[in-house]
PDB file of N, CA, C and O in Angstrom:
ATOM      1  N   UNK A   1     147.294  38.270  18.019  1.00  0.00           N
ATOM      2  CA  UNK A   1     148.505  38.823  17.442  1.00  0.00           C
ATOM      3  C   UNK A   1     149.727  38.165  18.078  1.00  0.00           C
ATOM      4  O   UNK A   1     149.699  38.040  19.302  1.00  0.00           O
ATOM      5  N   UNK A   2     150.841  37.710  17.382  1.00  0.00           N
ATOM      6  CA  UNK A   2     152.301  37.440  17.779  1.00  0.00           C
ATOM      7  C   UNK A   2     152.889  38.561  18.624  1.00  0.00           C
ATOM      8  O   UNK A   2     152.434  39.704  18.631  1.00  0.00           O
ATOM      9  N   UNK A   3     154.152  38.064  19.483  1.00  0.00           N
ATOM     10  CA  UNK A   3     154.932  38.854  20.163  1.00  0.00           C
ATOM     11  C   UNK A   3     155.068  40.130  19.361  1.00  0.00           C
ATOM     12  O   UNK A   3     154.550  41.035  20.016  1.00  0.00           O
ATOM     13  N   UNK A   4     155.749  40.761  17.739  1.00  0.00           N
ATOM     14  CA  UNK A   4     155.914  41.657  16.737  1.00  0.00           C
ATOM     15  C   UNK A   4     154.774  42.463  16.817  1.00  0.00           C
ATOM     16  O   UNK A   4     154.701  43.692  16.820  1.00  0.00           O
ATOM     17  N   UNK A   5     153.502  41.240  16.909  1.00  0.00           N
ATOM     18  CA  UNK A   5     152.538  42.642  16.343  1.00  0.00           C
ATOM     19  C   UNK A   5     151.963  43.446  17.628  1.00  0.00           C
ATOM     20  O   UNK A   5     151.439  44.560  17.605  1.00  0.00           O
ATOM     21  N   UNK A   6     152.154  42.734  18.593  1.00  0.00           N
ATOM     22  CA  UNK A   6     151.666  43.364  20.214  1.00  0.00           C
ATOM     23  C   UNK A   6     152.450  44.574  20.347  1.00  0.00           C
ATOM     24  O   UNK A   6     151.953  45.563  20.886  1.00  0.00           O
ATOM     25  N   UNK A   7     154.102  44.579  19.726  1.00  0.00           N
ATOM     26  CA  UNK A   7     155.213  45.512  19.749  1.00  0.00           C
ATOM     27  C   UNK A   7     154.880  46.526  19.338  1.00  0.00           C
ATOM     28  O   UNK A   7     154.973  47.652  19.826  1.00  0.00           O
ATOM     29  N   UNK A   8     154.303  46.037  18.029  1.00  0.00           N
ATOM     30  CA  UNK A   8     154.170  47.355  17.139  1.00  0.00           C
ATOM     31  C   UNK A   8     152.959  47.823  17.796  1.00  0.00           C
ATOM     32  O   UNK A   8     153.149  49.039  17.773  1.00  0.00           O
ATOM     33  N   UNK A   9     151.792  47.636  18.390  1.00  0.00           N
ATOM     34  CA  UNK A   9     150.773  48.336  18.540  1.00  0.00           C
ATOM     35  C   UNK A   9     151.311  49.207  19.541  1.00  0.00           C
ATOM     36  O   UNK A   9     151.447  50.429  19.470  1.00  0.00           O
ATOM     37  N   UNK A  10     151.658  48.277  20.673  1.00  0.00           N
ATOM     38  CA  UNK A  10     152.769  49.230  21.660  1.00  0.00           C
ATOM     39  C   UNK A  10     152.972  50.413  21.238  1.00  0.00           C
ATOM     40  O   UNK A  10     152.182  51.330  21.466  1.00  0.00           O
ATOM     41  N   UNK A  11     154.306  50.581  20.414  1.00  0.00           N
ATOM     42  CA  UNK A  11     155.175  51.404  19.596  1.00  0.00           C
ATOM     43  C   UNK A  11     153.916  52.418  19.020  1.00  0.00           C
ATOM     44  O   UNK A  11     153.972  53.624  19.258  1.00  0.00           O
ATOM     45  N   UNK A  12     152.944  51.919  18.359  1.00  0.00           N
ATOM     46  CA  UNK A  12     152.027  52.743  17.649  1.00  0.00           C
ATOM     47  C   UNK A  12     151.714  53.716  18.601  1.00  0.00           C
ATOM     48  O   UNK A  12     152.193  54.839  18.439  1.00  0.00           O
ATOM     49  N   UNK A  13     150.805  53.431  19.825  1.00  0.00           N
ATOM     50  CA  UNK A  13     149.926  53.903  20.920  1.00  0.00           C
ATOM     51  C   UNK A  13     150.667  54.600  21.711  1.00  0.00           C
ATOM     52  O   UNK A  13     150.149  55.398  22.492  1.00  0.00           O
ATOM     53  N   UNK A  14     152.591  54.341  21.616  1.00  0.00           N
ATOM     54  CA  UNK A  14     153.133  55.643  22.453  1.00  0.00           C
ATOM     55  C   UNK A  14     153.091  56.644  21.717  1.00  0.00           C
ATOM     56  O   UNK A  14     152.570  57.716  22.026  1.00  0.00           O
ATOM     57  N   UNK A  15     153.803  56.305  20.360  1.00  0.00           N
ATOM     58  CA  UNK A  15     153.881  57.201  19.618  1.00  0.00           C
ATOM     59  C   UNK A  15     152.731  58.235  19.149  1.00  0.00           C
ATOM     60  O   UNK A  15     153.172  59.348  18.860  1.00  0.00           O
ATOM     61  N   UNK A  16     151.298  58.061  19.018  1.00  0.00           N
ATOM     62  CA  UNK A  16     150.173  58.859  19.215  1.00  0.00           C
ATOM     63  C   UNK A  16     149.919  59.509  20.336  1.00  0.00           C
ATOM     64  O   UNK A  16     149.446  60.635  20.184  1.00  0.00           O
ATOM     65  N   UNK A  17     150.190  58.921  22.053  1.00  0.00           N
ATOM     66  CA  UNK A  17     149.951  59.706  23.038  1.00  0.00           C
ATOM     67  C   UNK A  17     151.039  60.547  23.129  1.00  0.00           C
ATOM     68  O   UNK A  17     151.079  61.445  23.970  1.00  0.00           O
ATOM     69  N   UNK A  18     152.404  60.225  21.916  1.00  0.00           N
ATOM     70  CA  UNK A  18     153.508  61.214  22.777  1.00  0.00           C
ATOM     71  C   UNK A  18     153.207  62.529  21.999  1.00  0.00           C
ATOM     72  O   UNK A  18     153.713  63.565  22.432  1.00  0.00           O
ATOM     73  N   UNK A  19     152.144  62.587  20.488  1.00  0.00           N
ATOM     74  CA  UNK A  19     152.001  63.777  19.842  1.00  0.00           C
ATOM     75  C   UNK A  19     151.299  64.431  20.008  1.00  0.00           C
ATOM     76  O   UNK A  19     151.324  65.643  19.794  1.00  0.00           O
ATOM     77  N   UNK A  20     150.110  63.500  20.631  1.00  0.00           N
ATOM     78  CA  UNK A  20     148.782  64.193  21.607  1.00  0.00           C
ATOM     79  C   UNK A  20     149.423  65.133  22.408  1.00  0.00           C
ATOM     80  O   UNK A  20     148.852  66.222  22.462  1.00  0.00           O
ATOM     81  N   UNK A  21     150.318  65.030  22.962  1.00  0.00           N
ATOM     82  CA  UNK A  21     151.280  65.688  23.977  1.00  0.00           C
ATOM     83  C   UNK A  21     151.986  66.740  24.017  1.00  0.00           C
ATOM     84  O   UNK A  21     152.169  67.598  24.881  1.00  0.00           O
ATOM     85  N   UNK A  22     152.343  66.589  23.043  1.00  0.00           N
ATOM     86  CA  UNK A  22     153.340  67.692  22.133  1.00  0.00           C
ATOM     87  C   UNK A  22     151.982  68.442  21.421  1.00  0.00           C
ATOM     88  O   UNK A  22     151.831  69.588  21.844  1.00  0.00           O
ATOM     89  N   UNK A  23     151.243  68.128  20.692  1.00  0.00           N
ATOM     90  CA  UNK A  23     149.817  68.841  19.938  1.00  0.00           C
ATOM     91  C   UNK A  23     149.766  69.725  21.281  1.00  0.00           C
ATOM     92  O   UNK A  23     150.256  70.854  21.259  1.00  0.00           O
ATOM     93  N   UNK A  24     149.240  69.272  22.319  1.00  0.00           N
ATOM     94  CA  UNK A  24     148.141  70.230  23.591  1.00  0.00           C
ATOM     95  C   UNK A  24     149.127  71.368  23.969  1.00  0.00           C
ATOM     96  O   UNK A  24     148.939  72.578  24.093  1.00  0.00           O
ATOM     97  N   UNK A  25     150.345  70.529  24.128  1.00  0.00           N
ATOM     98  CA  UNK A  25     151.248  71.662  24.557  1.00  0.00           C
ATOM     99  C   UNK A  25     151.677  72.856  23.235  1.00  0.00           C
ATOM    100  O   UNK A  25     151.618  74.049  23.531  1.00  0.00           O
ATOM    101  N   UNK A  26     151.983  72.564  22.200  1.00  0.00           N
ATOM    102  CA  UNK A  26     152.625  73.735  21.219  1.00  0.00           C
ATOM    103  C   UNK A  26     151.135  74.466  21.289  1.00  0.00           C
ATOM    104  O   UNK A  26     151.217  75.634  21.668  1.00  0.00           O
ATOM    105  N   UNK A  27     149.918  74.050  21.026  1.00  0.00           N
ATOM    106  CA  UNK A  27     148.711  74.960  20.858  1.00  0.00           C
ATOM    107  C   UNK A  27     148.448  75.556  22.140  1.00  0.00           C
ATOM    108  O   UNK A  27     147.989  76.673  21.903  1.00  0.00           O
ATOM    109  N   UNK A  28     148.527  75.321  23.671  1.00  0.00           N
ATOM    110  CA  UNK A  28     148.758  76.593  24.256  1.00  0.00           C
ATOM    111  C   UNK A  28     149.827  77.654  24.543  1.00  0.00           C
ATOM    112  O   UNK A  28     149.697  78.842  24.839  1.00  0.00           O
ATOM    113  N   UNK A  29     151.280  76.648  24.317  1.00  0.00           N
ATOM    114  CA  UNK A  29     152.202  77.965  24.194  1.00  0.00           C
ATOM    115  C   UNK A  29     151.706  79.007  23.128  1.00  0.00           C
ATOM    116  O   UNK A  29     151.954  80.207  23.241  1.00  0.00           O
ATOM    117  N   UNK A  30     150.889  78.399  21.938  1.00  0.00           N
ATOM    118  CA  UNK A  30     150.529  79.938  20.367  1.00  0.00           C
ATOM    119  C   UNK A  30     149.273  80.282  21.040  1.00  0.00           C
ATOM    120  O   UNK A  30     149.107  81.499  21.122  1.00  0.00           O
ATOM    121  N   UNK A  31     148.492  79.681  21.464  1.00  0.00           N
ATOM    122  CA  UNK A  31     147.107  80.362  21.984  1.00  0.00           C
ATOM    123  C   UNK A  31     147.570  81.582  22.655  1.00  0.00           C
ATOM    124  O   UNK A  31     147.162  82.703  22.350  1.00  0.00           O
ATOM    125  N   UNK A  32     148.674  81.275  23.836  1.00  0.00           N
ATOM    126  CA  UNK A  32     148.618  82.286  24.856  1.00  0.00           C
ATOM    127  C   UNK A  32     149.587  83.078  24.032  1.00  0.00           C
ATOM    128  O   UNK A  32     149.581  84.177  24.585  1.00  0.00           O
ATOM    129  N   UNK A  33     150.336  83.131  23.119  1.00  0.00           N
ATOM    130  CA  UNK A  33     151.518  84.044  22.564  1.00  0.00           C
ATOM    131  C   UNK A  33     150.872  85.273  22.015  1.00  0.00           C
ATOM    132  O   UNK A  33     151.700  86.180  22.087  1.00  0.00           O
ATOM    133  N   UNK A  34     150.060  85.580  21.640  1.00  0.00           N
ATOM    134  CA  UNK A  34     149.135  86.112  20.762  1.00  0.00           C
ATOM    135  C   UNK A  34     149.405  86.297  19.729  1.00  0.00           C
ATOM    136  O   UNK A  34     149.064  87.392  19.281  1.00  0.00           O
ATOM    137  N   UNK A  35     150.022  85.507  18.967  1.00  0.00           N
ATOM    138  CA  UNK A  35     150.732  85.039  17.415  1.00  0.00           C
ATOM    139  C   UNK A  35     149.192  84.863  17.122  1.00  0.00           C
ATOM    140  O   UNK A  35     148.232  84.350  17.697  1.00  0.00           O
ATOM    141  N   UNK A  36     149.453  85.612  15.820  1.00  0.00           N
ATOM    142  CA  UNK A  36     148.218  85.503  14.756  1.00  0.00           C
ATOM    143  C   UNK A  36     148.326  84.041  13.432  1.00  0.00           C
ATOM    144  O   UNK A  36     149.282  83.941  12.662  1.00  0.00           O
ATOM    145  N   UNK A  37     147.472  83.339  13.445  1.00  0.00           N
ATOM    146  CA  UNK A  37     147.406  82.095  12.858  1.00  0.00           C
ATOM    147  C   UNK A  37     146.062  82.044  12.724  1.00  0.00           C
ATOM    148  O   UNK A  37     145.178  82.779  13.165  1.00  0.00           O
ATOM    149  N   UNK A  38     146.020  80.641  11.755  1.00  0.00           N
ATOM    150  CA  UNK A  38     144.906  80.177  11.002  1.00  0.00           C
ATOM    151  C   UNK A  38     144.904  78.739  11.532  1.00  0.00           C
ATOM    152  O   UNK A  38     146.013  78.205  11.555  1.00  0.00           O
ATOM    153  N   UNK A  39     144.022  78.125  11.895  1.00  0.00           N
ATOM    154  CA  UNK A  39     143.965  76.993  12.295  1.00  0.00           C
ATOM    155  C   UNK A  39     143.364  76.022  11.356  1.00  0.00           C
ATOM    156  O   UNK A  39     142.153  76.226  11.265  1.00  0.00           O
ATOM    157  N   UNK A  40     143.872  74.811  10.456  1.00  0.00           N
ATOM    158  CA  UNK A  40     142.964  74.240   9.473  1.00  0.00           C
ATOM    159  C   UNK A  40     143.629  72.667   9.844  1.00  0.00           C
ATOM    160  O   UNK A  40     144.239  72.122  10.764  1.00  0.00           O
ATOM    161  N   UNK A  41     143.042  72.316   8.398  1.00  0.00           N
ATOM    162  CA  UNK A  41     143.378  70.219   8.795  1.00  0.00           C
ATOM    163  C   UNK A  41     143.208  69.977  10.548  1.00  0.00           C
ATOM    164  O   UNK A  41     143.924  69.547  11.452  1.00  0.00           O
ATOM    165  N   UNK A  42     142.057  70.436  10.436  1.00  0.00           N
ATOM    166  CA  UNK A  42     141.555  69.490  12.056  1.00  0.00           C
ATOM    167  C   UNK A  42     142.241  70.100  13.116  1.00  0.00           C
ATOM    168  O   UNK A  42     141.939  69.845  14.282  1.00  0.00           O
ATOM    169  N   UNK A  43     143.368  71.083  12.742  1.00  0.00           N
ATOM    170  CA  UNK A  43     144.048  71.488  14.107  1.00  0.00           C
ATOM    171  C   UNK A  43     145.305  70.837  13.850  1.00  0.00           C
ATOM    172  O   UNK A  43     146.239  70.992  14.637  1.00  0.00           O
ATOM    173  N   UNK A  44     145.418  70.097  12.783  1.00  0.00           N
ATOM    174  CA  UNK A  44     147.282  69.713  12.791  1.00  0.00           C
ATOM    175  C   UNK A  44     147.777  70.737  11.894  1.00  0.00           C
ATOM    176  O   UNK A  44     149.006  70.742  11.833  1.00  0.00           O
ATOM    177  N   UNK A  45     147.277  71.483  11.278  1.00  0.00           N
ATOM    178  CA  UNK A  45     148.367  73.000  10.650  1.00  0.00           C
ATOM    179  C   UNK A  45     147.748  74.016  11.347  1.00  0.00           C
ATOM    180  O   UNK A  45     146.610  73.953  11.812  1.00  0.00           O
ATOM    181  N   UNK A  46     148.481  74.926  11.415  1.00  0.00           N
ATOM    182  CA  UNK A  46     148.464  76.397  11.903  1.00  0.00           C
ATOM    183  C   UNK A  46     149.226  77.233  10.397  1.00  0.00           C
ATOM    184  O   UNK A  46     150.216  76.825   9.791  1.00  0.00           O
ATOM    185  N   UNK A  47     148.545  78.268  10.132  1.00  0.00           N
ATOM    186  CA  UNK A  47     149.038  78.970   9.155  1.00  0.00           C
ATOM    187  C   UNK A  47     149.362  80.112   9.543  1.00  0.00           C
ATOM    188  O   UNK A  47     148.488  80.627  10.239  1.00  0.00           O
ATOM    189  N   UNK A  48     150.307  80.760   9.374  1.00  0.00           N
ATOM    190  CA  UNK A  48     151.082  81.693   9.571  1.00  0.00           C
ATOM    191  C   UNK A  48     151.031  82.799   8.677  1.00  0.00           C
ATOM    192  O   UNK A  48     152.074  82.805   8.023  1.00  0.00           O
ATOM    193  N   UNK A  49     150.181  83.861   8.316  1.00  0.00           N
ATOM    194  CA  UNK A  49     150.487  84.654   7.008  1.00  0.00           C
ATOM    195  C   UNK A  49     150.619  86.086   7.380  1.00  0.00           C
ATOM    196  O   UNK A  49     149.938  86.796   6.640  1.00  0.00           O
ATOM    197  N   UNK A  50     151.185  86.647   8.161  1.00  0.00           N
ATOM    198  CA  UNK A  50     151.090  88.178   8.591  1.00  0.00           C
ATOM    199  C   UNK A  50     151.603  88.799   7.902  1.00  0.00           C
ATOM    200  O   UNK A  50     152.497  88.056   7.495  1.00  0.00           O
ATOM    201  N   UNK A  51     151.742  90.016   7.259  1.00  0.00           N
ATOM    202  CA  UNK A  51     152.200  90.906   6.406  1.00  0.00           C
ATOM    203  C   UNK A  51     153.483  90.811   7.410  1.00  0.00           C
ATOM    204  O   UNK A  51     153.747  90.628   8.599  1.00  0.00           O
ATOM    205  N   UNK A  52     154.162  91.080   6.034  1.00  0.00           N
ATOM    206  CA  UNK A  52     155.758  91.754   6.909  1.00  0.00           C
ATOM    207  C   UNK A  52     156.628  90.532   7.325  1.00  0.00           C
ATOM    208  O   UNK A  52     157.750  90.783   7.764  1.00  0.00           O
ATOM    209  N   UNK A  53     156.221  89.218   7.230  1.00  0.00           N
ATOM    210  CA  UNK A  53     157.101  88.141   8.014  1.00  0.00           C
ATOM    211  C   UNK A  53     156.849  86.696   6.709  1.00  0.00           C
ATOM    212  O   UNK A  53     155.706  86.586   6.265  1.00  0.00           O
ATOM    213  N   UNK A  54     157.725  85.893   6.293  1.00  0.00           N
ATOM    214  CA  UNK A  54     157.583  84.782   5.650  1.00  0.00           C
ATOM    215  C   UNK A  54     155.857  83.999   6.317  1.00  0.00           C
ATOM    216  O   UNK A  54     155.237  84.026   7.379  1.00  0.00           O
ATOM    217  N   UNK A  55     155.628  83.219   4.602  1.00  0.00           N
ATOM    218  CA  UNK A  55     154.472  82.334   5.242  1.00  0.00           C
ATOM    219  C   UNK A  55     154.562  80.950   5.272  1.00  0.00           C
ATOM    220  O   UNK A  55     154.486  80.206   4.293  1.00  0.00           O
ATOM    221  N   UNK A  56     154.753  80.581   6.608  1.00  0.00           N
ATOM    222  CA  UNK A  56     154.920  79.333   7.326  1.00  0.00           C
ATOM    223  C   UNK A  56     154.064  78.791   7.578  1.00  0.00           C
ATOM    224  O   UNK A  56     152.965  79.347   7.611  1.00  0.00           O
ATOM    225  N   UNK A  57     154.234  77.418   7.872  1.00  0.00           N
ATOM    226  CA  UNK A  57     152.625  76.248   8.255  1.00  0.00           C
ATOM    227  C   UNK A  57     153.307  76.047   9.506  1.00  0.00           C
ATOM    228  O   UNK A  57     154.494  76.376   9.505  1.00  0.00           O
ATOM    229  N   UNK A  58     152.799  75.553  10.644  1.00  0.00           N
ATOM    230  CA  UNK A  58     153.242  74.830  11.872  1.00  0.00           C
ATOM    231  C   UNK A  58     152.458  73.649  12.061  1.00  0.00           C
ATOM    232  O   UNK A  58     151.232  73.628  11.958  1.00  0.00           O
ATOM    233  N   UNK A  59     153.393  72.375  12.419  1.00  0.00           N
ATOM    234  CA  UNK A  59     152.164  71.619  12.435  1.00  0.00           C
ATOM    235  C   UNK A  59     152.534  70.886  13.841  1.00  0.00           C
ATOM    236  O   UNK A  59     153.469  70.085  13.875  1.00  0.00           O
ATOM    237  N   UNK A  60     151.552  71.272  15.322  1.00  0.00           N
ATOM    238  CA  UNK A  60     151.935  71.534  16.305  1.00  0.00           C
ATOM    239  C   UNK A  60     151.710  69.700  17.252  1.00  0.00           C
ATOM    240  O   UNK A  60     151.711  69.501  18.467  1.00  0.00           O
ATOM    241  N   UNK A  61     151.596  68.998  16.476  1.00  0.00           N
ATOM    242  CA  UNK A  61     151.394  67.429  16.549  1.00  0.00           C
ATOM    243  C   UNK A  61     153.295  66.987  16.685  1.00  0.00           C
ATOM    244  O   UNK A  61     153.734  65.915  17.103  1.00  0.00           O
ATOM    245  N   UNK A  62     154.203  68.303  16.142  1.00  0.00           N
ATOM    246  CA  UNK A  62     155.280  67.472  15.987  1.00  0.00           C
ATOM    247  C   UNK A  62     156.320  68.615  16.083  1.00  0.00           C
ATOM    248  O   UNK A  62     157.537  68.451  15.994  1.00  0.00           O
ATOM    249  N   UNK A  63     155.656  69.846  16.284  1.00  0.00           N
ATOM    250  CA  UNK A  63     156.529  70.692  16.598  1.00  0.00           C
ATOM    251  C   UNK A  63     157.348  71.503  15.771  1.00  0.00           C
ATOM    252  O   UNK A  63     158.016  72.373  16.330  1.00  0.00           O
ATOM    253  N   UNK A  64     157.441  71.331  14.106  1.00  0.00           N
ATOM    254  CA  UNK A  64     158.268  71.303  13.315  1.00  0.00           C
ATOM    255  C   UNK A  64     157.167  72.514  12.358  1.00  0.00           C
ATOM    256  O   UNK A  64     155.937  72.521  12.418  1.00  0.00           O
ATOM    257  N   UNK A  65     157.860  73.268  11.689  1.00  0.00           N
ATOM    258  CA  UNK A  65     157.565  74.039  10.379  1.00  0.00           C
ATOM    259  C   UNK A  65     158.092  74.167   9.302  1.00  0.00           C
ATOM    260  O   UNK A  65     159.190  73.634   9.141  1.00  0.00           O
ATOM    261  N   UNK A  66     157.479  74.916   8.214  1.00  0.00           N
ATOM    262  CA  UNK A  66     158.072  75.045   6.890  1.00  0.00           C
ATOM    263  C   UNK A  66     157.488  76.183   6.427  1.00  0.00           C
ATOM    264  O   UNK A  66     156.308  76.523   6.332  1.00  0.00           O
ATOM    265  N   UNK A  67     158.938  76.929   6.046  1.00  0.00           N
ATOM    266  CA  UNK A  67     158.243  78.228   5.215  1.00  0.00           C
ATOM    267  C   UNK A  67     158.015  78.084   3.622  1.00  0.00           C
ATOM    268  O   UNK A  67     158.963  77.827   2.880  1.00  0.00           O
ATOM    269  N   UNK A  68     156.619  78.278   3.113  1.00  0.00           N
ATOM    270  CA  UNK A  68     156.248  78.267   1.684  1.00  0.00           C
ATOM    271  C   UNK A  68     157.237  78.339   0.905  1.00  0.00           C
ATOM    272  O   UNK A  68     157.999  79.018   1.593  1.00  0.00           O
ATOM    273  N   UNK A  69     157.816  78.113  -0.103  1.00  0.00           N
ATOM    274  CA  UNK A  69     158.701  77.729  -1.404  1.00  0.00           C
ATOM    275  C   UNK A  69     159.868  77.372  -0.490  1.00  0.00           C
ATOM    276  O   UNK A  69     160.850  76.871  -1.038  1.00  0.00           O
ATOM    277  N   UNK A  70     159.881  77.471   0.200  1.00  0.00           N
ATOM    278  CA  UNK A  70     161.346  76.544   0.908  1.00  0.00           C
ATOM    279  C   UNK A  70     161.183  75.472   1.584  1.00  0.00           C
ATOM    280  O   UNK A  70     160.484  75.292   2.581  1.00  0.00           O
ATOM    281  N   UNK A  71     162.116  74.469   0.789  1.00  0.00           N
ATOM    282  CA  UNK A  71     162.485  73.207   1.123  1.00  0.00           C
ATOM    283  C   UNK A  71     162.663  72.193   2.633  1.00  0.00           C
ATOM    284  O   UNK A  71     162.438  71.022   2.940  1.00  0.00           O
ATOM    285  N   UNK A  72     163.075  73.138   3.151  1.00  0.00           N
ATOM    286  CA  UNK A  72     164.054  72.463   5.060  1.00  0.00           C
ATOM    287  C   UNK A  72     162.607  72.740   5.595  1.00  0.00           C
ATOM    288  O   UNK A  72     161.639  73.465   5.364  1.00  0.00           O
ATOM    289  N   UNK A  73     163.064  71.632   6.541  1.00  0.00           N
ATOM    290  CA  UNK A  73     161.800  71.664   7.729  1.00  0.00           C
ATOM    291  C   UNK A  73     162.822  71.971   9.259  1.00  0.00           C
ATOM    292  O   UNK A  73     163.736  71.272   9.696  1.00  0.00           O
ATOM    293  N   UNK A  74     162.267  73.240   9.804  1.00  0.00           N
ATOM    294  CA  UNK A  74     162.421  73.406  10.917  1.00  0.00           C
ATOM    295  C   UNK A  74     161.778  72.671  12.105  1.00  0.00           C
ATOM    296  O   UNK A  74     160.692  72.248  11.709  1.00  0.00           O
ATOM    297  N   UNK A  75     161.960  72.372  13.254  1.00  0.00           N
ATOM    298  CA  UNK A  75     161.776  71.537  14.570  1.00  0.00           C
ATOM    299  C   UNK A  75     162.647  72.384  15.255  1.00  0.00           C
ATOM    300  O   UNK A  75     163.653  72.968  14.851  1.00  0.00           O
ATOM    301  N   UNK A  76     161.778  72.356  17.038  1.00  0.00           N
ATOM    302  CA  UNK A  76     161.919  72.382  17.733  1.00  0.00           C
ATOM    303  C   UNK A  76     160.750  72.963  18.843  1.00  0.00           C
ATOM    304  O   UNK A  76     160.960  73.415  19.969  1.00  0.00           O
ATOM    305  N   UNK A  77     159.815  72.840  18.332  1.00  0.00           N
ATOM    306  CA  UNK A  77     158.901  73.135  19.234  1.00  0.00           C
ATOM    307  C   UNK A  77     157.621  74.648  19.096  1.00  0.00           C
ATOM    308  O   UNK A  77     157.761  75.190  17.999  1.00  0.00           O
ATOM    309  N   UNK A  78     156.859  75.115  19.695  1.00  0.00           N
ATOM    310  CA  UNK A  78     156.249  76.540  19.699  1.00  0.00           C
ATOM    311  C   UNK A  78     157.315  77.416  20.145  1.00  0.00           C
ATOM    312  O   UNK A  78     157.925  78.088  19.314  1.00  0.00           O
ATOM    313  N   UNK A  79     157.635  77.479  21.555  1.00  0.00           N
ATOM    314  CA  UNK A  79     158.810  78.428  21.457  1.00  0.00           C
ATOM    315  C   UNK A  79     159.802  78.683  20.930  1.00  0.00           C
ATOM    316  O   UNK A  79     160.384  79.761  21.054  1.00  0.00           O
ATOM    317  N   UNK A  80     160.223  77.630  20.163  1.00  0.00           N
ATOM    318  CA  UNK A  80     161.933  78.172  19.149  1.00  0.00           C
ATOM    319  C   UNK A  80     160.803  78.540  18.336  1.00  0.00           C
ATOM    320  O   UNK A  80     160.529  79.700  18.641  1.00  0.00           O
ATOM    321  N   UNK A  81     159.886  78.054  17.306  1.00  0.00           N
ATOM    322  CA  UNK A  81     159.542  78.504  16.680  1.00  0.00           C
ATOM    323  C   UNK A  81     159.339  79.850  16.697  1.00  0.00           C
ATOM    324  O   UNK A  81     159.893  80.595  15.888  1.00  0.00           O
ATOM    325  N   UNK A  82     158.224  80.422  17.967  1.00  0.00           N
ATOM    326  CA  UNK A  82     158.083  82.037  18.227  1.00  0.00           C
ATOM    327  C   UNK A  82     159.049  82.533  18.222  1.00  0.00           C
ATOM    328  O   UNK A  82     159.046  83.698  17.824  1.00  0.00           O
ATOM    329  N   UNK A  83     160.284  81.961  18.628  1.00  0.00           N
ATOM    330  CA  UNK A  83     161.550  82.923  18.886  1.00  0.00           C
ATOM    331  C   UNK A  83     161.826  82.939  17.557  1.00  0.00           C
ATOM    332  O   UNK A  83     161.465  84.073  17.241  1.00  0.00           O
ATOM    333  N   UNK A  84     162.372  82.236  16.242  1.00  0.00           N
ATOM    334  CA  UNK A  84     162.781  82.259  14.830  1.00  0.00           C
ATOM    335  C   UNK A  84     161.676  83.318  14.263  1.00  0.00           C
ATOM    336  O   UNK A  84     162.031  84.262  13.557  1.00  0.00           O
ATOM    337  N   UNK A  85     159.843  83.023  14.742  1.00  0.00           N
ATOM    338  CA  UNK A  85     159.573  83.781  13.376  1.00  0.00           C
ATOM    339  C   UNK A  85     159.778  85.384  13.904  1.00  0.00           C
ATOM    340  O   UNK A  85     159.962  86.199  13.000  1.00  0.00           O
ATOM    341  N   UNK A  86     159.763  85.834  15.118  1.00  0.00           N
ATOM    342  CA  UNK A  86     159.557  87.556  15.485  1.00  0.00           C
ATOM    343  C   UNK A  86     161.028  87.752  14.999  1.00  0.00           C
ATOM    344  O   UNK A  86     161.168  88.965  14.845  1.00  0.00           O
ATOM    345  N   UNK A  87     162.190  87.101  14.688  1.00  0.00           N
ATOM    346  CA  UNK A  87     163.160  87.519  13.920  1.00  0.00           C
ATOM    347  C   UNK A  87     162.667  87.682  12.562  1.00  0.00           C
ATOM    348  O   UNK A  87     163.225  88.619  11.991  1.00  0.00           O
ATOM    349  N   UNK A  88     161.932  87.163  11.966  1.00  0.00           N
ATOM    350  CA  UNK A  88     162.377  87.183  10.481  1.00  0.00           C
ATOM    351  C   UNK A  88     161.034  88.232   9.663  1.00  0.00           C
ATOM    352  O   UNK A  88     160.406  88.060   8.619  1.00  0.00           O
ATOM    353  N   UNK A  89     161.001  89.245  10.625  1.00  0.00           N
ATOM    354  CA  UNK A  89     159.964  90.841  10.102  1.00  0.00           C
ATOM    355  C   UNK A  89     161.058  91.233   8.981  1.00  0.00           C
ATOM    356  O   UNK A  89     162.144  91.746   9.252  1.00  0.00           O
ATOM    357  N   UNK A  90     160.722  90.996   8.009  1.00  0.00           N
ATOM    358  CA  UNK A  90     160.923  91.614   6.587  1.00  0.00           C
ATOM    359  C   UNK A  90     162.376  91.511   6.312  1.00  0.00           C
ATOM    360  O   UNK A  90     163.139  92.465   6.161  1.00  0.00           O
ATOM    361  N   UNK A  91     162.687  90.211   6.262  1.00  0.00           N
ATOM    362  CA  UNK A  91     164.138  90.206   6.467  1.00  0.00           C
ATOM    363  C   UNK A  91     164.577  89.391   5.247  1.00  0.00           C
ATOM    364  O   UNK A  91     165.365  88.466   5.445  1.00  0.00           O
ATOM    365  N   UNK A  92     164.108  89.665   3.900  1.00  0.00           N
ATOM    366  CA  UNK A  92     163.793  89.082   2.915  1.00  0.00           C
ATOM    367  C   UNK A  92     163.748  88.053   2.092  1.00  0.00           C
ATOM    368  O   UNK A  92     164.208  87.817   0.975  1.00  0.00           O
ATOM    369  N   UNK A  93     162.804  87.224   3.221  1.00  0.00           N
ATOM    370  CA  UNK A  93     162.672  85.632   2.996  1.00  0.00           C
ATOM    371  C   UNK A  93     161.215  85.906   2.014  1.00  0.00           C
ATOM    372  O   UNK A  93     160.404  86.660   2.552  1.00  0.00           O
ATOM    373  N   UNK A  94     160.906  85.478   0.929  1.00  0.00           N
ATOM    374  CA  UNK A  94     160.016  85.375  -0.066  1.00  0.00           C
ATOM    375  C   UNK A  94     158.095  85.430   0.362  1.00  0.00           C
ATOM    376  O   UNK A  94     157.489  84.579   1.013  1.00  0.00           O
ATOM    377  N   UNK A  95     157.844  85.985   0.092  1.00  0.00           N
ATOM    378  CA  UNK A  95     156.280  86.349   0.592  1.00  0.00           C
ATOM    379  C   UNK A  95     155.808  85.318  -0.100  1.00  0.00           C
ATOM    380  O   UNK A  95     154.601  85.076  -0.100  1.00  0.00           O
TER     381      UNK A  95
END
């Protein structure tokens, strides 16, 4: 491979150990939270469906979520996340 493509593998191989990273860590901050979730796709979504609160995916490779029929993607991690969803108990974001 040329100087470019050595770069990019570089670039590739941080960028996978830095989500590995972020993955281990958001799944024990929710393990230990005792947030109720669904774990599917291999462990890169977490599903979120509790009565009483919007249903969100987390996908803990990157820290970021999305609540079902809505558009925006939230980021910032398991804990902002825990902190946003125990706000939003029936606060009439769309089931």
């Amino acid at each position: 491979m040329g100087d470019m493509g050595d770069d990019f593998a570089a670039m590739k191989a941080h960028r996978q150990a830095q989500h590995a990273g972020w993955k281990q860590k958001n799944m024990s901050i929710l393990s230990n939270s005792g947030a109720i979730f669904t774990v599917t796709n291999h462990g890169e979504t977490l599903l979120f469906r509790q009565t009483g609160y919007p249903r969100v995916d987390f996908y803990p490779s990157t820290g970021r979520w999305r609540v079902a029929g809505v558009t925006k993607t939230f980021r910032g991690g398991a804990e902002s996340f825990l902190r946003w969803y125990t706000k939003q108990s029936n606060v009439g974001v769309k089931q």
